[in-house]
Each structure stands twice: as C-alpha cells, then as structure tokens.
C-alpha positions in Angstrom: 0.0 0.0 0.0 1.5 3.5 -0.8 1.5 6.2 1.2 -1.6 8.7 1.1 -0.5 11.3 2.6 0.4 13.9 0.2 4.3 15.2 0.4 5.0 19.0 1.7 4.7 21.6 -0.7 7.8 23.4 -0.8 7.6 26.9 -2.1 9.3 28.6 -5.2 11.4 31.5 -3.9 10.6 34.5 -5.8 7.4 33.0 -7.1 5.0 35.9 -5.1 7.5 38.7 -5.5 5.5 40.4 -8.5 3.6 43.9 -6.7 0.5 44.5 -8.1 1.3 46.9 -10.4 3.2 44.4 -13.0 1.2 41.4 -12.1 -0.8 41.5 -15.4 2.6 42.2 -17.5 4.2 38.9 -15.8 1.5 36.7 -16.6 1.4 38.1 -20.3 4.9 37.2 -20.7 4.4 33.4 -18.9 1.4 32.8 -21.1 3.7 33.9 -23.9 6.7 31.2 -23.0 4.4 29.0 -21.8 2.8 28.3 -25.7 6.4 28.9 -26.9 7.5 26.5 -25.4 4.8 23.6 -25.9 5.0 24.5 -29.6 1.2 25.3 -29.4 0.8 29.1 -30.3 -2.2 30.4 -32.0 -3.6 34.1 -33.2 -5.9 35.5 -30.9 -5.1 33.2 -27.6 -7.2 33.8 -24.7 -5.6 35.8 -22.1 -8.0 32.7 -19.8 -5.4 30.6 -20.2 -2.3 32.1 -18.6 -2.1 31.2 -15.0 -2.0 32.9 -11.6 1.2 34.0 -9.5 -0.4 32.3 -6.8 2.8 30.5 -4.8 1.2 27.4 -4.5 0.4 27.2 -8.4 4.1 27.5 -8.9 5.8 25.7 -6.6 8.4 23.5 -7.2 7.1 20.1 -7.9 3.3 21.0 -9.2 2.8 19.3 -12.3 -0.8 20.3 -13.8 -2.3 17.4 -12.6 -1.3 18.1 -9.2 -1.6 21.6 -8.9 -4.5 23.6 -6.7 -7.1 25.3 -8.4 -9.2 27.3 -5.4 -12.2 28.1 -8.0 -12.9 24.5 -9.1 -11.4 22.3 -5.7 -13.9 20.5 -3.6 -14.1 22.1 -0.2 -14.8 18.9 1.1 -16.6 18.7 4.9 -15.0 20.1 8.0 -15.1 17.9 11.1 -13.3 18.6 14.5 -9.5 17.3 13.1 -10.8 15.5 10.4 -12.1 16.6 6.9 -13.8 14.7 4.7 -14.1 14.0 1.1 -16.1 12.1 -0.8 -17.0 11.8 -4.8 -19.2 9.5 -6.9 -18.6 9.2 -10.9 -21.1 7.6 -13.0 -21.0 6.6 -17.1 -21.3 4.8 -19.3 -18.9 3.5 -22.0 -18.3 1.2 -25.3 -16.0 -1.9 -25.5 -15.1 -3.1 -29.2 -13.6 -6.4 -28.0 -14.4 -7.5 -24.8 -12.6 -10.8 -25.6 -9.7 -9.3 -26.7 -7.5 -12.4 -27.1 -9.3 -15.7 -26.9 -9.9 -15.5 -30.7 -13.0 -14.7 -30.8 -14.3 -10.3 -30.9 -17.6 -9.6 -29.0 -18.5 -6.0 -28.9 -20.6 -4.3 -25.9 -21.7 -1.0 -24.5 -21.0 -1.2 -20.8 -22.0 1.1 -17.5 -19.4 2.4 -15.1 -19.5 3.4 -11.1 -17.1 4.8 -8.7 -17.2 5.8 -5.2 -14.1 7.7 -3.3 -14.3 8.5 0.5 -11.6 9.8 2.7 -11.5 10.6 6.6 -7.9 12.5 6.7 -6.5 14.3 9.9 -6.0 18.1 10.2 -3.5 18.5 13.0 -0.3 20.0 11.9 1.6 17.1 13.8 1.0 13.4 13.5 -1.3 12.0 11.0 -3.9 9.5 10.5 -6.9 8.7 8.0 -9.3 6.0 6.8 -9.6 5.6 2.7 -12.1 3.8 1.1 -12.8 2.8 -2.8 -15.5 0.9 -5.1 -15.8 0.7 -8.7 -18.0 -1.3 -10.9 -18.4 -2.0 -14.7 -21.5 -3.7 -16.0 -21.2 -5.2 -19.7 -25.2 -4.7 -20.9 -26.2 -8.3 -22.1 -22.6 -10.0 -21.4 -22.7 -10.0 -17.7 -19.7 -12.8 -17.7 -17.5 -9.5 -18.0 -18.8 -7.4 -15.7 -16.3 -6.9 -12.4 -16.6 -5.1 -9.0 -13.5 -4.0 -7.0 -13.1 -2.3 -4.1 -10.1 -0.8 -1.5 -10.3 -0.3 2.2 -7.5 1.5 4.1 -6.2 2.6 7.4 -3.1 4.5 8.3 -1.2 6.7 11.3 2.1 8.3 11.6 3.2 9.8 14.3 6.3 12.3 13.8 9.1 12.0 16.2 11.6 15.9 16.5 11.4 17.5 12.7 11.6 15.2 10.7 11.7 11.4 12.4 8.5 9.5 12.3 7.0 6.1 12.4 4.2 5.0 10.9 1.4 1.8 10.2 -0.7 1.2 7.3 -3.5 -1.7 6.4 -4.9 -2.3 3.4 -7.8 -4.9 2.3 -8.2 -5.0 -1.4 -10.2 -6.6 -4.4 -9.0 -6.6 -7.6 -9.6 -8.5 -10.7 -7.4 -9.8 -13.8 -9.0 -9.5 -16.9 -9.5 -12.7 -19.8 -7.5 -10.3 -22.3 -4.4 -10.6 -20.0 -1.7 -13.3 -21.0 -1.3 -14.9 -17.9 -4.7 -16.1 -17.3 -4.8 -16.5 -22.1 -3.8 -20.6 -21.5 -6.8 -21.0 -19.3 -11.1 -21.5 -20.2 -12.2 -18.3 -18.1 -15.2 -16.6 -19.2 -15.4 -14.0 -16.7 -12.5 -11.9 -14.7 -10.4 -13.7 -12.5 -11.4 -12.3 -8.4 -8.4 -12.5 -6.4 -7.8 -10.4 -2.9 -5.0 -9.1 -1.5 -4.8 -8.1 2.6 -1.3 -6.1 3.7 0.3 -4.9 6.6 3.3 -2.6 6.6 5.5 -0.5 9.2 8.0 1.9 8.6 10.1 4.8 10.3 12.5 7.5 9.1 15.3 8.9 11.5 17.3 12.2 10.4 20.3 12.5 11.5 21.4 15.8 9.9 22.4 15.3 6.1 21.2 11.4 6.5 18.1 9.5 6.4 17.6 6.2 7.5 14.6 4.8 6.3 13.5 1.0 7.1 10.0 -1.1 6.4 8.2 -4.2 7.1 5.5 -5.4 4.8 3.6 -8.5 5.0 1.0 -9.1 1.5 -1.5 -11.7 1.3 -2.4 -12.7 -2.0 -6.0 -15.0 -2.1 -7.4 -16.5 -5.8 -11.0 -16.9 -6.6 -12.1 -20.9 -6.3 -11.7 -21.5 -10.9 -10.7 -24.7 -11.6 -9.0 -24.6 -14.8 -5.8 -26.7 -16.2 -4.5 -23.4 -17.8 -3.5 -22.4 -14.1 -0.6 -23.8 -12.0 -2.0 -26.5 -9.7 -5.2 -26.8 -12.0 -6.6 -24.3 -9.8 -6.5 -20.5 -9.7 -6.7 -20.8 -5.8 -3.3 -23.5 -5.6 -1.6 -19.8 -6.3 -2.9 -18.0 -2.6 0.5 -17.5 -1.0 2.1 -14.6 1.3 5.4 -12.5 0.8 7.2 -10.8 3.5 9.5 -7.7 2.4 11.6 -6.0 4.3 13.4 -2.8 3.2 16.5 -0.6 4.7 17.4 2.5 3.1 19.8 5.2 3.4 20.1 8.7 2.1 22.2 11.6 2.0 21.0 15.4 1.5 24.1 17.7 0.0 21.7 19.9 -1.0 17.8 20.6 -0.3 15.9 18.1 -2.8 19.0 16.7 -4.0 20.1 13.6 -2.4 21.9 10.0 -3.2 20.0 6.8 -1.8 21.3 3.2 -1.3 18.5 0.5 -0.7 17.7 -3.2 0.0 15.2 -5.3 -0.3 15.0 -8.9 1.2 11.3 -10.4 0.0 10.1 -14.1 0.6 7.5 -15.8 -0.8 5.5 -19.0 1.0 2.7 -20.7 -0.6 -0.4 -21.8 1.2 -0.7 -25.5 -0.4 1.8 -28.1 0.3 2.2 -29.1 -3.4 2.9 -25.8 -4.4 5.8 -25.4 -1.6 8.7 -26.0 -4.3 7.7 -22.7 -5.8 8.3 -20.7 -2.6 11.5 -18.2 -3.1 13.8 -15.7 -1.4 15.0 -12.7 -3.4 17.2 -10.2 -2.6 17.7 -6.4 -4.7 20.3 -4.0 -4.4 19.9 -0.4 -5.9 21.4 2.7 -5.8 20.3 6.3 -7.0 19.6 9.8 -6.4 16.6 12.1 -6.4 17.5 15.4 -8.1 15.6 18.4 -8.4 17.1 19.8 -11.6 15.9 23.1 -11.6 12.3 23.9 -11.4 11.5 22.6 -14.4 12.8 19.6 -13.8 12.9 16.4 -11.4 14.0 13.3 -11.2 14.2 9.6 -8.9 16.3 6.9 -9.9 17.6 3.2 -8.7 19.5 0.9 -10.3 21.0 -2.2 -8.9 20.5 -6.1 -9.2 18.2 -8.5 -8.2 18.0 -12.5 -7.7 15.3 -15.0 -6.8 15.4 -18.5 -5.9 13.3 -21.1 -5.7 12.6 -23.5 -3.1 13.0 -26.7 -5.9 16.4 -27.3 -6.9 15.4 -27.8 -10.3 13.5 -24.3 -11.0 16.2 -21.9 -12.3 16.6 -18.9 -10.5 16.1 -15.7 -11.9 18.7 -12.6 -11.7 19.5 -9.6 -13.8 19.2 -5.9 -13.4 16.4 -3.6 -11.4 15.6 -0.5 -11.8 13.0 2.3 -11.2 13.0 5.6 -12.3 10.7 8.8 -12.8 11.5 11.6 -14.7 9.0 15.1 -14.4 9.7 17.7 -17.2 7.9 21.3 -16.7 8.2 23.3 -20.1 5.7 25.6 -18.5 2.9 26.2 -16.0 0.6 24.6 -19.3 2.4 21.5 -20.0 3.8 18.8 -17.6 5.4 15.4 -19.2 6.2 12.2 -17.1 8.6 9.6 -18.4 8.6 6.6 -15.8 10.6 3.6 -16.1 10.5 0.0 -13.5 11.8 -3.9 -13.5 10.2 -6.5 -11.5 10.0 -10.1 -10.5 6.3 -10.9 -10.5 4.5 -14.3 -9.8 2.7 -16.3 -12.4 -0.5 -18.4 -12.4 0.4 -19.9 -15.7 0.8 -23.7 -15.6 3.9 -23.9 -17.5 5.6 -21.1 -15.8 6.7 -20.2 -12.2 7.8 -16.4 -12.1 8.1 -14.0 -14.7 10.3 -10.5 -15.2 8.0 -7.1 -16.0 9.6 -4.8 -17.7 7.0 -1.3 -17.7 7.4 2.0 -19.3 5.6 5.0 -19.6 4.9 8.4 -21.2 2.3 11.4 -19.6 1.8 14.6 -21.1 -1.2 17.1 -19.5 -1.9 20.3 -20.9 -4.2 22.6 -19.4 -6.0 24.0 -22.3 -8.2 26.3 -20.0 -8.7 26.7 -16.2 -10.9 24.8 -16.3 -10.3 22.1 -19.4 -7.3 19.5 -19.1 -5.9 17.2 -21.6 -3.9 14.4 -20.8 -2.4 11.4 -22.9 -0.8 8.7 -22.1 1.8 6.0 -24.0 2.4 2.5 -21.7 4.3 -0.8 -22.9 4.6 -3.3 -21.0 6.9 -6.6 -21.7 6.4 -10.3 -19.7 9.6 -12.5 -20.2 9.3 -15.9 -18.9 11.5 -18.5 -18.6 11.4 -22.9 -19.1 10.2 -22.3 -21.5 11.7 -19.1 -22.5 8.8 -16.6 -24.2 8.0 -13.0 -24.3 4.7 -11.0 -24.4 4.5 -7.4 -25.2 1.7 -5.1 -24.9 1.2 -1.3 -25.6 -1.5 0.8 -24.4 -2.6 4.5 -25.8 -5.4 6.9 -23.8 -6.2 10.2 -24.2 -8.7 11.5 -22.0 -10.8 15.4 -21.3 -11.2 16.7 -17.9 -13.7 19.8 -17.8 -14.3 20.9 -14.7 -17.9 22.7 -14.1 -17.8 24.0 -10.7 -16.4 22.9 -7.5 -18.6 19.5 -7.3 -18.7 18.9 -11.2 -16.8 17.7 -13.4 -17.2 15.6 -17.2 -14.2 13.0 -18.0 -13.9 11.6 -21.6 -11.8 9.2 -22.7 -10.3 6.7 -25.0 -8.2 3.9 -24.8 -6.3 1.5 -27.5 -4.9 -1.6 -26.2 -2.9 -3.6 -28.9 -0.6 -6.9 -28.3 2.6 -6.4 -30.0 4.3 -9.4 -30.0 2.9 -12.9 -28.2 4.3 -16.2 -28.3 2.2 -19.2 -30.0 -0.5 -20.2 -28.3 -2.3 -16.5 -27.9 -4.0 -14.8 -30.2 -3.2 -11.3 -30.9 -5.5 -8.4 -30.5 -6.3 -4.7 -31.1 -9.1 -2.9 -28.2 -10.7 0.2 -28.2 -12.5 1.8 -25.3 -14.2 5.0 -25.1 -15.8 6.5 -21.9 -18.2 8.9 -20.5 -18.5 10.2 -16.9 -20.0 12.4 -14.5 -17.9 13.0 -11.3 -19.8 14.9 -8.6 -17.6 15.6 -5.2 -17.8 17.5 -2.0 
C-alpha cells in the first residue's frame, strides 16, 4: 500500500515577488513562453489561459495534474480534526472487443460506477486517515464480463523531532485480472479472475542531519478466486494464494535541499499456502542505488538501479537474476504543459501452468496540458513486456489513452476518454488483438 499522505509543498522563492502593479505584464509574458515552449501558439489566444502568480500554483514540484485550483477544488466537509471527502462518478462506456484475445471479438456497451471517500486528519503534527474505494463496470447483455472491485484502508504516523517518524498502514483490497491478460490466455475463463490481497506494513524514518535512514516491514496476502482450470498452476486458480514478507532498509544523504543520493535493500520471501505448491516458494534479494535530483524547477528526477535474484525452493526451478531499476522523470516546459517519463523492472509471480515467475519490464509516457482553467488534456503512452523463462517466451503489450477533464464547478466535473490496447508481440498459443474503449463520466464531489 502506498503512502496517502500527500508530500510538503515546498515553495518557489521569488514565485510571489511580483507587486501589483506588474502582475498582469508577468503573466502576459508566462502565457507567452508558456505556448512557446509547448509549440502550441495560435492568433488570438485567450488571455483565460495564462495562469495565476499564486505560490502554491508555482511551486516546485506542481505538475498540472497536481496543482491547486481554489475556484474549481472541492471544499470537502470540515469535522473537528478530520475533513472529509467524498466523490461519486457515474457513465457509461463502449468496448469493441471485450474478448480481446481468446480468438474470438464480442463487442458491448457497458455502465461504469465509482465511489471515493476519505476521513484525513487536520492536525499539523501526526497524521492519520481512513480511505475507502468501489468501482464497478456492467457489460449490458454480457454480464460474464462485468467486475466489481473495491479498497479499504487505514493509516497513522506519528512524527518523532522534525523530521523522524514512524508509521502503520493496512490495506484490504479486491482486484480483478482481466480474460484479455496473457497470464490467465492458456486457461477457459469466461469471466474476470477475483483474487484479494490483505497487507500490513510498518515503517520509520530517522534524520540525522544530512542522513536519512529509512526501514519497512511489509507482509501481503495474495487470495485467488475458487476456478478450476488446467490453464492455471495446480489446476486451480486458488493452488496460487501465497504470502510474501519484504523487508526494506534505506539510506540517504542530502548535500543539498531536494538533492540527495540513496542506497537500498530489499529482502522479500515468498510462501505458498498448499503443500504441493511449496517448491515454488522463493527468497529474493535487490540492491539499488540512485539519487533524487531536483534539476531546476522545471525539472525532477528519482532513480535506482542495482541487481536482483530470486530462488526457488525446488532445486530444479532456475533462479532468476538480472538488473532492477526504477526511475521517474517530471519535465515542466511551462505552468501549461507537464510530461512524465517513468521507467520500473520487476520479479512478478505467475499463475500460468507452465511457468513459475516471470520478469516485468514497464514504461511509460504522460503529457497534460491545461488548455483552460478549467479544461485539461492528458495522454498517455504505456508498454509493457512479460519474459518468462522454461520455457523461455516473451509477451509485449502497448496501451494509448487520451482523455478530457472539464471541470464545471467545485462539485462537477465531465471526463472523456479513449483507450487502445494492442498486443505487440505474443508467443504461439495466444491470439493477438487490437481494443478500443471509449468512456463517459460524470464526477460529482464534495
């Protein structure tokens, strides 16, 4: 589970030192770079579009998506050290190949539902919250697709001097893997696979002047749907439940402020819940070093790269090694236009019966533009690559979205969107696929 508390604003020096009487004249000449700089200039643009000298608008670190817009921002309720938000959307959507992948192309219209609530404390010191999500998609007249999932989370810190704290967090979630995914492809499934996933962690951070010791204990348990199927490990989606333990020391060193070098390890082990599926259970260990740089302040960046190595339980299951990384890189042209280039290797577990563990190799791309105050575009470029080993194959998938966020008021707002999903290259025995989604929703919040 991640952390929800949101991170410190830190402020931009210089970023409120305009007087009133040149105020306009600045924003003029931001508006100016701004559409310089996204290559997007036009005769006749709106003076609407440049943005305020507000300090938390253009602090370091506020991407467009992120940043604080007081006109259109939910107020959300006020409770004695608490506030409250909640926010329903509604829509309804079109799938043009709901069984993207088992050779066959059934189209369907489909209606969407999410729910958002969140009970987050107010005290300056310390902090705690509850968080709580639901979403639903119904498939009209192919119910076998339809899925519900659902979140449900508690967390407290409490902050030790300036900057020392320690902290819990529990998470119960739902989640779903769709019949379009390779790893379920082998398999007979007609419906979503339901599997649940329960986790505990802990965690602290000491400073000790320039250093930061950070350190973590997280226990996940993962727990399958009851699907019998011989495409799955076991002949059973729910031979796969199992548990991993990971625990995580870190260390970091500030030379300057939001500019720092990190070393971390990671020690994770895996333990399956049936006897027959014990030979499977692993340890794996991970390495990486990095650096989180703030460029300049239009620029940011988080980085680790090390090695990693899992072994299995059964002597004759070949372990798995090679490099890790993660990495995020945030590029600010202007106040208009933020881009996101992220970056991550992983050892994940398969369900697949001829397969034990496989390594995920994700990248993405994120542009937003804010268009209007009110009006945000966003788009989005996401590839992800399976390699599996005995035998050895590869699966690679690419995703596309574009989506329109027009905010009405402070409790309104219309999303549209689209989204291509296309298999790229697949070994034999899965059929290849191309899927379009486009969406409609209504978010109302307080």
């Amino acid at each position: 589970m991640t952390a929800m508390q949101p991170p410190p604003v830190c402020r931009l020096p210089g970023s409120a030192s305009d007087g009133p009487g040149n105020r306009g004249s600045s924003r003029r000449r931001a508006v100016f770079v701004a559409l310089l700089s996204a290559g997007m200039i036009e005769s006749g643009a709106s003076p609407a579009t440049a943005q305020p000298s507000d300090p938390q608008e253009v602090a370091r670190g506020v991407t467009v998506s992120t940043r604080p817009r007081p006109a259109y921002d939910p107020l959300g309720v006020r409770l004695p050290g608490f506030r409250l938000d909640a926010a329903i959307e509604l829509g309804a959507g079109y799938d043009d190949n709901a069984t993207a992948g088992s050779g066959s192309n059934t189209s369907s219209a489909f209606l969407d539902q999410q729910l958002n609530l969140s009970l987050v404390s107010t005290r300056t010191r310390h902090a705690y919250g509850l968080v709580a999500t639901q979403a639903t998609r119904r498939y009209i007249g192919d119910d076998d697709y339809s899925w519900t999932d659902y979140s449900l989370g508690a967390y407290g810190r409490y902050d030790i001097g300036r900057a020392s704290s320690v902290g819990v967090e529990y998470s119960r979630t739902r989640s779903h893997i769709d019949i379009t995914s390779f790893e379920v492809s082998q398999g007979s499934l007609t419906r979503p696979l339901r599997y649940d996933v329960e986790t505990f962690r802990a965690n602290g951070v000491a400073a000790l002047n320039r250093v930061n010791l950070t350190a973590a204990l997280e226990s996940s348990s993962f727990s399958f749907q009851e699907q019998n199927d011989p495409g799955f490990r076991g002949g059973s989606a729910a031979a796969n439940d199992y548990t991993r333990l990971t625990g995580e020391i870190g260390a970091a060193y500030v030379f300057l402020p939001g500019r720092s070098v990190m070393l971390t390890t990671r020690l994770s082990e895996i333990t399956y819940d049936r006897a027959d599926q014990r030979g499977r259970d692993s340890f794996t260990w991970e390495v990486l070093a990095g650096a989180r740089y703030d460029i300049n302040a239009l620029a940011y960046a988080s980085f680790g790269v090390g090695y990693r190595r899992r072994e299995f339980e059964d002597p004759g299951l070949r372990s798995i090694s090679g490099p890790a990384f993660e990495g995020r890189l945030v590029l600010l042209p202007s106040q208009l236009l933020s881009l996101t280039i992220g970056a991550q290797r992983t050892i994940e577990e398969s369900l697949r019966s001829t397969n034990v563990s496989y390594v995920l190799t994700s990248g993405r791309f994120q542009a937003d533009y804010e268009l209007r105050r009110n009006l945000i575009l966003s788009g989005e470029l996401r590839a992800e690559q399976l390699e599996y080993q005995e035998p050895d194959r590869t699966a690679l998938q690419g995703v596309a979205s574009l989506s329109m966020r027009l905010l009405l008021n402070r409790n309104a707002s219309v999303i549209a969107s689209y989204r291509h999903v296309r298999s790229l290259d697949t070994p034999d025995g899965f059929q290849e696929f191309d899927r379009n989604l486009f969406q409609l929703r209504l978010r109302l919040a307080i």
